[in-house]
N, CA, C and O of each residue as an XYZ file, in Angstrom:
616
protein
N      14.664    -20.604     29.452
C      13.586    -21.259     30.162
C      13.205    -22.520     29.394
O      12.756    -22.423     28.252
N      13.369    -23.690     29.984
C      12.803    -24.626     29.361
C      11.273    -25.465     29.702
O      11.267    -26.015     30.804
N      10.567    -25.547     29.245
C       9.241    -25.975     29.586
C       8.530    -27.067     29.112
O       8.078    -26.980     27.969
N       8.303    -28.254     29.867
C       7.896    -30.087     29.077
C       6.978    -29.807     28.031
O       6.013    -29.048     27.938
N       7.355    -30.360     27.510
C       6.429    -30.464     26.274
C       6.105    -32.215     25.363
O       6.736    -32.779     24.469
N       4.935    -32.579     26.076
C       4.370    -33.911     25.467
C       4.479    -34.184     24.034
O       4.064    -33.421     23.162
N       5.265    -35.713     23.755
C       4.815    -36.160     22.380
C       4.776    -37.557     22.484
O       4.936    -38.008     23.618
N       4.588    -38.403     21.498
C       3.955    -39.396     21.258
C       5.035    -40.175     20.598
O       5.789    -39.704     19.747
N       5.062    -41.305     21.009
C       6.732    -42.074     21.009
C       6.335    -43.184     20.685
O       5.418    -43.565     21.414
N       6.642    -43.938     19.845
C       6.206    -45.370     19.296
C       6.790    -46.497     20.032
O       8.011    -46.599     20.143
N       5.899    -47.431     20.590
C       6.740    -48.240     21.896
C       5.663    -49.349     22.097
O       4.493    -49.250     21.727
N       6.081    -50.158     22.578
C       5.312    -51.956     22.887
C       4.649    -51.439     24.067
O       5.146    -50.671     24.891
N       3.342    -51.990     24.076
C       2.853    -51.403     25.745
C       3.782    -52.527     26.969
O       4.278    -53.653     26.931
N       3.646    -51.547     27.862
C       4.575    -52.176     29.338
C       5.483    -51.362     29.080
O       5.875    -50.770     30.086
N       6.305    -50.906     27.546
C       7.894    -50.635     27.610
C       8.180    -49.365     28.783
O       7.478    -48.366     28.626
N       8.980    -49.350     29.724
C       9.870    -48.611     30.146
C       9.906    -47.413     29.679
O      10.272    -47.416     28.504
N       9.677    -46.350     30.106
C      10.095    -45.203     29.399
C      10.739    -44.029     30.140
O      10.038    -43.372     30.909
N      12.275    -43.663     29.925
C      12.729    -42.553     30.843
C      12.362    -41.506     30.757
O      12.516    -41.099     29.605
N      11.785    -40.564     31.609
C      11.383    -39.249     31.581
C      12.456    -38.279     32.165
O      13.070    -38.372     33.228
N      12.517    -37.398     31.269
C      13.971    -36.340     31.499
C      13.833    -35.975     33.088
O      14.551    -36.202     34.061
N      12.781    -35.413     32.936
C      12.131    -34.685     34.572
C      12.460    -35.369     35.874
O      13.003    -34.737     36.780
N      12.138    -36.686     35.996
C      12.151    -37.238     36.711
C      13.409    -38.346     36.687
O      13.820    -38.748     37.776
N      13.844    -38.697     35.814
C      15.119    -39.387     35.653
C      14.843    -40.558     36.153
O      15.793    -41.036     36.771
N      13.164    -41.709     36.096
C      13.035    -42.636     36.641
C      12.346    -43.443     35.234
O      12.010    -43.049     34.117
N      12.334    -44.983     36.042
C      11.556    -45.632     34.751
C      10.293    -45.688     35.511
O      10.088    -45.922     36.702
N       9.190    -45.312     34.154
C       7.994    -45.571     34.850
C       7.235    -46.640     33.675
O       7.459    -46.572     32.466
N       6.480    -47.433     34.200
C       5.879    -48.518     32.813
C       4.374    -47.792     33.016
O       3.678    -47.457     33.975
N       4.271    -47.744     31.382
C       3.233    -46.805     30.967
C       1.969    -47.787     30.051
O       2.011    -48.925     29.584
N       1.271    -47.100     30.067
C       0.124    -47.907     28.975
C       0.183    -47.562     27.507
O       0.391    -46.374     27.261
N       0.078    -48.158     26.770
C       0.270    -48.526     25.263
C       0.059    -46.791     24.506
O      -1.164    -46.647     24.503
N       0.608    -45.676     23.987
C       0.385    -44.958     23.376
C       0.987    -43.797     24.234
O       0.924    -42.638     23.822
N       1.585    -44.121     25.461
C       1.701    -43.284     26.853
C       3.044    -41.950     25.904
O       3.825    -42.098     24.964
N       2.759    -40.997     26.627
C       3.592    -39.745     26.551
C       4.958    -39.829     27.468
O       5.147    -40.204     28.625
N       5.987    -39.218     26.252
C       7.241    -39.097     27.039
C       7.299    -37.512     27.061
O       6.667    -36.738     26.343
N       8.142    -37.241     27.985
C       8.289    -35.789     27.854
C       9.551    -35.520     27.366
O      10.535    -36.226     27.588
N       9.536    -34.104     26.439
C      10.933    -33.799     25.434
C      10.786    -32.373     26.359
O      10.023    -32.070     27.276
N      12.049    -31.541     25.570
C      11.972    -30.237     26.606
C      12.100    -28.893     25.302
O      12.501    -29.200     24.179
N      11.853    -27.973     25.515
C      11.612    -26.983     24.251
C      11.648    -25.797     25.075
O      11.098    -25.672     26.170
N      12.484    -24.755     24.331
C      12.298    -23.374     25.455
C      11.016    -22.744     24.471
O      10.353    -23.004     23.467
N      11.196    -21.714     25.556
C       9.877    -20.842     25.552
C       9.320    -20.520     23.685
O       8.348    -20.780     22.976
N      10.559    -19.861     23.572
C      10.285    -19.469     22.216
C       9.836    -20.450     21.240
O       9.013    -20.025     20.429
N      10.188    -21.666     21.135
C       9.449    -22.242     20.086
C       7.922    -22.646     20.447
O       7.015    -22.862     19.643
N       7.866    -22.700     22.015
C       6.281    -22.674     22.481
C       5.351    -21.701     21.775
O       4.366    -21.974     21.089
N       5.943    -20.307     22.130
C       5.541    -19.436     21.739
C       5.314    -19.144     20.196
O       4.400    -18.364     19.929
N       6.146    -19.759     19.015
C       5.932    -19.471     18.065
C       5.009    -20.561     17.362
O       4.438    -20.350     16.292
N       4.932    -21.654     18.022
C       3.664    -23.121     18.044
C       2.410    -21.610     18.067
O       1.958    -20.887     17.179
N       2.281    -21.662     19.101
C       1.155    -21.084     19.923
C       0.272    -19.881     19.056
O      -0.896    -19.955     18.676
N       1.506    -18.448     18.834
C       1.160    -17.455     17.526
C       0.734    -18.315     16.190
O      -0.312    -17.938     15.663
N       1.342    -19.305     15.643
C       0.865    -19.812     14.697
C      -0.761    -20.999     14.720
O      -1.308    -21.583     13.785
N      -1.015    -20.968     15.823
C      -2.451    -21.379     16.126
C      -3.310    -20.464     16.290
O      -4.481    -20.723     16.016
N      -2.905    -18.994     16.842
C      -3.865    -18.344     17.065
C      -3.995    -18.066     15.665
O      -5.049    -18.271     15.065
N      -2.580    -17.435     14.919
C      -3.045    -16.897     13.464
C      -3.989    -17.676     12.533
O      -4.490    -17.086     11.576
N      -4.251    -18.938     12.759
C      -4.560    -20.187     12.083
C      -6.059    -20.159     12.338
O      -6.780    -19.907     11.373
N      -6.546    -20.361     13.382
C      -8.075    -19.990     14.244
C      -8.645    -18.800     13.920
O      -9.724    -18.830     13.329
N      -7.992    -17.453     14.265
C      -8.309    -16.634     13.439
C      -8.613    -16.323     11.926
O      -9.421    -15.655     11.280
N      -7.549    -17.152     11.705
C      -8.072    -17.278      9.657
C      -9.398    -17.656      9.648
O     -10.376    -16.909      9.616
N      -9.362    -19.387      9.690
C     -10.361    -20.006      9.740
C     -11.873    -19.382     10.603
O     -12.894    -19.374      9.915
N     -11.990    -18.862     12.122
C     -13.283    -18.281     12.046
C     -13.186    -16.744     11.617
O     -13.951    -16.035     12.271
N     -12.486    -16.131     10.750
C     -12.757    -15.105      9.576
C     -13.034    -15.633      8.223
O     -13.524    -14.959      7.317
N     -12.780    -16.561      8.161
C     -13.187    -16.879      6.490
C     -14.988    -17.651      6.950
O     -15.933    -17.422      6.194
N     -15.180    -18.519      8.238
C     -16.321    -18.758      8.262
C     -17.519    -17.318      8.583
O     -18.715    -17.427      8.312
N     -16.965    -16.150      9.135
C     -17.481    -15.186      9.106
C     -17.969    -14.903      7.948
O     -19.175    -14.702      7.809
N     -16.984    -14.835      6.797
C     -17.142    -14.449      5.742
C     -18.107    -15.314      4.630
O     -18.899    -14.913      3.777
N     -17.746    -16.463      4.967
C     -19.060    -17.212      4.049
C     -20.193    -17.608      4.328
O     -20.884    -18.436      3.735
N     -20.458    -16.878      5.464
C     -22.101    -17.374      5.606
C     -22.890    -15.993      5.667
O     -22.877    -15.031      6.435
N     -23.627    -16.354      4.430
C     -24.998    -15.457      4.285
C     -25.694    -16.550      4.536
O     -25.551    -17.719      4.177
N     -26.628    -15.897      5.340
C     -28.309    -16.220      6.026
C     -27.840    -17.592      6.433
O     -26.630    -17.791      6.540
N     -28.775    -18.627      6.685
C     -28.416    -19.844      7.543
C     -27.194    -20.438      7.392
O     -26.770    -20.657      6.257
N     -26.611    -20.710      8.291
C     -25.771    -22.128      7.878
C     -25.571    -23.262      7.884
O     -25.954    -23.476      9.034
N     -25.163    -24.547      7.394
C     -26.108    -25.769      8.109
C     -24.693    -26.054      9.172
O     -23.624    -25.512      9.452
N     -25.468    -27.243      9.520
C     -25.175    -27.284     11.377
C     -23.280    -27.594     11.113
O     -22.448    -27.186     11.923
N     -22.935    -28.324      9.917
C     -21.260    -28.894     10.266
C     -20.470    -27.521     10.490
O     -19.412    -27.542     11.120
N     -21.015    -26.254      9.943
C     -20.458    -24.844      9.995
C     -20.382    -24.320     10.918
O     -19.349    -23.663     11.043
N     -21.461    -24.285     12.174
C     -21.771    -23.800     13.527
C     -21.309    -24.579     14.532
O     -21.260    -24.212     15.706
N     -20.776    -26.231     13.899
C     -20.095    -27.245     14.878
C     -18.494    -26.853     14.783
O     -17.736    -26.900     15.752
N     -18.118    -26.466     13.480
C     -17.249    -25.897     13.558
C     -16.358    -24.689     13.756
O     -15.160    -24.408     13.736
N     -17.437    -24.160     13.940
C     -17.358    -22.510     14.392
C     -17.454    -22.447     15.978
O     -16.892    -21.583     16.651
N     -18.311    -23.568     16.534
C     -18.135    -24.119     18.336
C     -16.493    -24.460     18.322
O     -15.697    -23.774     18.965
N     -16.197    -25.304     17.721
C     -14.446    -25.826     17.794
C     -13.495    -24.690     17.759
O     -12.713    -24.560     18.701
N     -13.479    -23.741     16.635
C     -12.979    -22.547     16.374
C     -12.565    -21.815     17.561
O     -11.464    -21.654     18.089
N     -13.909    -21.357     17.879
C     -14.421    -20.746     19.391
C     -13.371    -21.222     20.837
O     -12.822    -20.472     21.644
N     -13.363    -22.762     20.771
C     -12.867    -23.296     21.770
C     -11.862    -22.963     21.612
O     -11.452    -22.244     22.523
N     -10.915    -23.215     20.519
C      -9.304    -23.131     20.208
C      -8.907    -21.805     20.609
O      -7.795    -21.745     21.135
N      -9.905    -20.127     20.421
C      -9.449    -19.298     20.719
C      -9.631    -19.203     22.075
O      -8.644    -18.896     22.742
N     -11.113    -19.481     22.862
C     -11.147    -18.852     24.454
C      -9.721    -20.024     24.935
O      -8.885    -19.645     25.756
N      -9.658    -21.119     24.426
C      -8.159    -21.876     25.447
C      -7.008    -20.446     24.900
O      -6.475    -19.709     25.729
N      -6.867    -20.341     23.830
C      -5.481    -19.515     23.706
C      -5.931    -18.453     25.309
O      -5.351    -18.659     26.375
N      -6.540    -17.855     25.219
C      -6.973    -16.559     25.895
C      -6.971    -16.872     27.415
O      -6.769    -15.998     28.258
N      -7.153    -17.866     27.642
C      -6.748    -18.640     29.309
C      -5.160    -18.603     29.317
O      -4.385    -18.443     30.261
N      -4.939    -18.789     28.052
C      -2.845    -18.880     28.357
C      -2.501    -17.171     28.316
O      -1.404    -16.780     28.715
N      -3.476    -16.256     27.830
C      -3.520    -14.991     27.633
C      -3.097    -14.856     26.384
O      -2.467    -13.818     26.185
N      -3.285    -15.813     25.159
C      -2.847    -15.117     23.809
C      -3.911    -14.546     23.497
O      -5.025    -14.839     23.932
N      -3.574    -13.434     22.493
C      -4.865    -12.676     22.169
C      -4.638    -12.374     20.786
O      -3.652    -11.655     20.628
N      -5.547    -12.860     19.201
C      -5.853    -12.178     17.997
C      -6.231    -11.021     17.700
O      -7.439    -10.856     17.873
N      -5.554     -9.958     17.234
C      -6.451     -9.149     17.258
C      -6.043     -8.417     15.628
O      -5.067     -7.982     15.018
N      -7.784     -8.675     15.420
C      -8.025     -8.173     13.974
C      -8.398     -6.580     13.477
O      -9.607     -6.357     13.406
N      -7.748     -5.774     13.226
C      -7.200     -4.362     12.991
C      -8.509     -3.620     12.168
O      -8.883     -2.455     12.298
N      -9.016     -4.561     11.377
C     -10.115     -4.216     10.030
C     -11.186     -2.946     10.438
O     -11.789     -2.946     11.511
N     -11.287     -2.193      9.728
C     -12.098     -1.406     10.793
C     -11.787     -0.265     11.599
O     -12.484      0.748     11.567
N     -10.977     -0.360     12.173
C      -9.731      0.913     12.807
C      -9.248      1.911     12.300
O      -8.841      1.833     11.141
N      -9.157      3.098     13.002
C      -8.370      4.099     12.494
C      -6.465      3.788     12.466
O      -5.948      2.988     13.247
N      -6.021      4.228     11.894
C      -4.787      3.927     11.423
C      -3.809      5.286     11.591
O      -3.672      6.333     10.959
N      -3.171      4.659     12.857
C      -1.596      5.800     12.988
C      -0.469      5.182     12.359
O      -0.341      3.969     12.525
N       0.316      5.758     11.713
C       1.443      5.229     11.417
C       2.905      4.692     12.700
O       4.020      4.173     12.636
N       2.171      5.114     13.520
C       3.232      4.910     14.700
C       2.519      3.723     15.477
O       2.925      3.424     16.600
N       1.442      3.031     14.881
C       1.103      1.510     15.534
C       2.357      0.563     15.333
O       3.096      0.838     14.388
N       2.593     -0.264     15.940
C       3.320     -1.256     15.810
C       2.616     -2.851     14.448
O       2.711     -4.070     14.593
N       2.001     -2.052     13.313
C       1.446     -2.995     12.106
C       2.024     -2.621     11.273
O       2.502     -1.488     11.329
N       2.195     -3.396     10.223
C       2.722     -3.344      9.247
C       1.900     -3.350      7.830
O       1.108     -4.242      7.526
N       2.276     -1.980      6.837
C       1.292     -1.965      6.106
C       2.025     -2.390      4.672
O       3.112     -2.031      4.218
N       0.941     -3.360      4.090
C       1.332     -4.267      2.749
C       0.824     -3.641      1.737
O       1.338     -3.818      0.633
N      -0.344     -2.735      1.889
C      -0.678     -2.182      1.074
C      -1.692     -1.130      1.413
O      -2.555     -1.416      2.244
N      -1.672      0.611      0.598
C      -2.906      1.308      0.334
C      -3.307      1.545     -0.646
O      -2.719      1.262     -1.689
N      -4.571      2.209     -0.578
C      -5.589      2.255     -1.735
C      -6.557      4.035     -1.266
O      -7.515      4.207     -0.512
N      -5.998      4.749     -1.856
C      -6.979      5.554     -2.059
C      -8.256      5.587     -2.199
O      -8.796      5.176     -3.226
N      -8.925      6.090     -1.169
C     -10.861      6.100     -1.087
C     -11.140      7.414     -0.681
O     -10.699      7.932      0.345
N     -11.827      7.907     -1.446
C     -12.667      9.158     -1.328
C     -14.052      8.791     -0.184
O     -14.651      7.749      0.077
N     -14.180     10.260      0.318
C     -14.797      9.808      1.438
C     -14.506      9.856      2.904
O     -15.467      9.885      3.673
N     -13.187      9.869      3.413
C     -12.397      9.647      4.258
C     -11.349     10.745      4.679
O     -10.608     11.475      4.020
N     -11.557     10.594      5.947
C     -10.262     12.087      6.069
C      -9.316     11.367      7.155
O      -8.670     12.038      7.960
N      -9.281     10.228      7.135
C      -7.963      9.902      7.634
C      -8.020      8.414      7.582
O      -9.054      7.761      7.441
N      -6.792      7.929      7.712
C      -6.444      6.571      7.051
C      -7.080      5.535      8.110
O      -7.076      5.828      9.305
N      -7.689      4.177      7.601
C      -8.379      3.296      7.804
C      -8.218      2.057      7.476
O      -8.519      1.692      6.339
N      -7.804      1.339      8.238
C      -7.747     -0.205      8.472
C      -8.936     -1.112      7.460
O     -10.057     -1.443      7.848
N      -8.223     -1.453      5.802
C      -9.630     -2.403      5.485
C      -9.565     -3.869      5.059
O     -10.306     -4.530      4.332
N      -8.410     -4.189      5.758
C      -8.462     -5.349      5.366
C      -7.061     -5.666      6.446
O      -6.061     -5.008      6.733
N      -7.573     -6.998      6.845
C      -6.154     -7.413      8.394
C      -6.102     -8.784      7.446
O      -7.068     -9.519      7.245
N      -4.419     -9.012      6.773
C      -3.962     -9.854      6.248
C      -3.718    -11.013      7.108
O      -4.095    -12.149      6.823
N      -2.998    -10.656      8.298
C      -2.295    -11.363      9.397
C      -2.424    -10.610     11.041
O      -1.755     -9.602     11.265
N      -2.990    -10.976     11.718
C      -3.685    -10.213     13.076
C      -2.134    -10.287     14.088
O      -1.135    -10.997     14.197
N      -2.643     -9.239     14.598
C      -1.559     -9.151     15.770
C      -1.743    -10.115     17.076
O      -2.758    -10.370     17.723
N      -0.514    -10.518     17.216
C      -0.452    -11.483     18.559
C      -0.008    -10.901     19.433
O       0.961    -10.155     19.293
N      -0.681    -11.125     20.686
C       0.146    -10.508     21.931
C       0.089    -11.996     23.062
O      -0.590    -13.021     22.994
N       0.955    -11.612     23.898
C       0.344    -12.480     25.121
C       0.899    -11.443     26.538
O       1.973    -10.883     26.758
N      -0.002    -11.495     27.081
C       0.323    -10.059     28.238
C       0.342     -9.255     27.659
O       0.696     -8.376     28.445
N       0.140     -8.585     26.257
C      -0.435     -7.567     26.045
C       1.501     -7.157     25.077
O       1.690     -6.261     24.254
N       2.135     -7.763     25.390
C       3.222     -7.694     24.427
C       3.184     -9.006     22.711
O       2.666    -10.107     22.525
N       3.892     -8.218     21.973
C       3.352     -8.250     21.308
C       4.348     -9.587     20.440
O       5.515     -9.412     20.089
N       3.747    -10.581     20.273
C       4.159    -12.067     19.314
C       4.671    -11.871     18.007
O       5.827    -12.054     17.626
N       3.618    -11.452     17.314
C       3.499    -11.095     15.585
C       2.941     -9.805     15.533
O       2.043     -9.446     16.295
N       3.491     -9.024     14.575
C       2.909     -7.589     14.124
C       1.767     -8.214     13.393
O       1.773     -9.349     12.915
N       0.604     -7.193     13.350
C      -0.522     -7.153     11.856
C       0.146     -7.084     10.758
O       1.290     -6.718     11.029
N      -0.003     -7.263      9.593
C      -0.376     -6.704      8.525
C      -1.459     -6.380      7.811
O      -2.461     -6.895      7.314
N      -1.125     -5.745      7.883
C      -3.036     -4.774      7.262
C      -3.146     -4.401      5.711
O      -2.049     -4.497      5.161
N      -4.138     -4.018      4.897
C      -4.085     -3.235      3.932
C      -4.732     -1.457      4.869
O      -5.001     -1.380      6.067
N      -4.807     -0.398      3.943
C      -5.428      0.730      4.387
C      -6.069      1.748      3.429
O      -5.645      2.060      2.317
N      -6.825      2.068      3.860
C      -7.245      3.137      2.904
C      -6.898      4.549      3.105
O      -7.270      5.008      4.185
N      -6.395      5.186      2.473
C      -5.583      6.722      2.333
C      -6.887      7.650      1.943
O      -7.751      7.277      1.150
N      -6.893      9.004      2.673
C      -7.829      9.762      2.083
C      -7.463     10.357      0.489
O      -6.287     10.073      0.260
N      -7.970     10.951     -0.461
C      -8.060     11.242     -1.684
C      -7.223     12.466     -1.620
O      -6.466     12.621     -2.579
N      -7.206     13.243     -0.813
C      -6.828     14.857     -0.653
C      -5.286     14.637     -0.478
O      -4.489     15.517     -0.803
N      -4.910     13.494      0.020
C      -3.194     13.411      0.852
C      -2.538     13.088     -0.567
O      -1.311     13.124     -0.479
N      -2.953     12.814     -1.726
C      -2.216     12.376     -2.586
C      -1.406     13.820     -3.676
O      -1.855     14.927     -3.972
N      -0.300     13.255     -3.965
C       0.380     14.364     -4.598
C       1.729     13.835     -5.934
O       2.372     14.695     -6.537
């Protein structure tokens, strides 16, 4: 499957520019887009690597704000925001594991456990890298850390 994909071509304004698609000359305005062609998969692996990227970034702003924040943090946490609800219109979806109970027959991948007392069955505490899906199939596995109950050890 091949699907257009816009870039930015260095050119005199007026110049001529052939477009694959259309196989015509059209005269464009100064900075104008040509179209190149890219199959799916490298779309797709653009795309997982933005969501993983957005996700970092509004988890680490999660993470550093105790009590107020000033406004460039919440302007950028609006931007954040945007980058994920657009993924989610194309149907990509982040999803951060942290928190969860933990089967070994999930489709994540575990980098590391840690024994915690307390617990009687294993627990999601830390999502290294979030799972991608789009339609609900799946882009990128998680990687997670987990916590193991105290009793399973031998």
């Amino acid at each position: 499957m091949k699907i257009p994909m816009p870039f930015r071509k260095a050119q005199a304004p007026g110049d001529p520019v052939l477009t694959p698609e259309r196989g015509d000359e059209t005269n464009v305005e100064p900075g104008a887009k040509e179209v190149m062609y890219i199959d799916g998969t490298q779309l797709f692996t653009v795309l997982v690597e933005i969501a993983t990227n957005a996700w970092k970034a509004r988890s680490r702003l999660a993470g550093s704000g105790q009590g107020e924040q000033p406004p460039e943090f919440r302007r950028l946490e609006r931007n954040i925001e945007a980058i994920i609800d657009s993924l989610a219109k194309f149907e990509i979806q982040a999803q951060d594991h942290t928190g969860e109970a933990f089967d070994f027959g999930l489709p994540i991948k575990v980098v590391a456990s840690q024994p915690q007392p307390g617990i009687n069955r294993e627990v999601v505490t830390e999502t290294i890298r979030p799972t991608v899906t789009y339609r609900g199939k799946i882009l990128q596995r998680g990687e997670v850390v987990i916590a193991t109950p105290l009793g399973e050890e031998e």
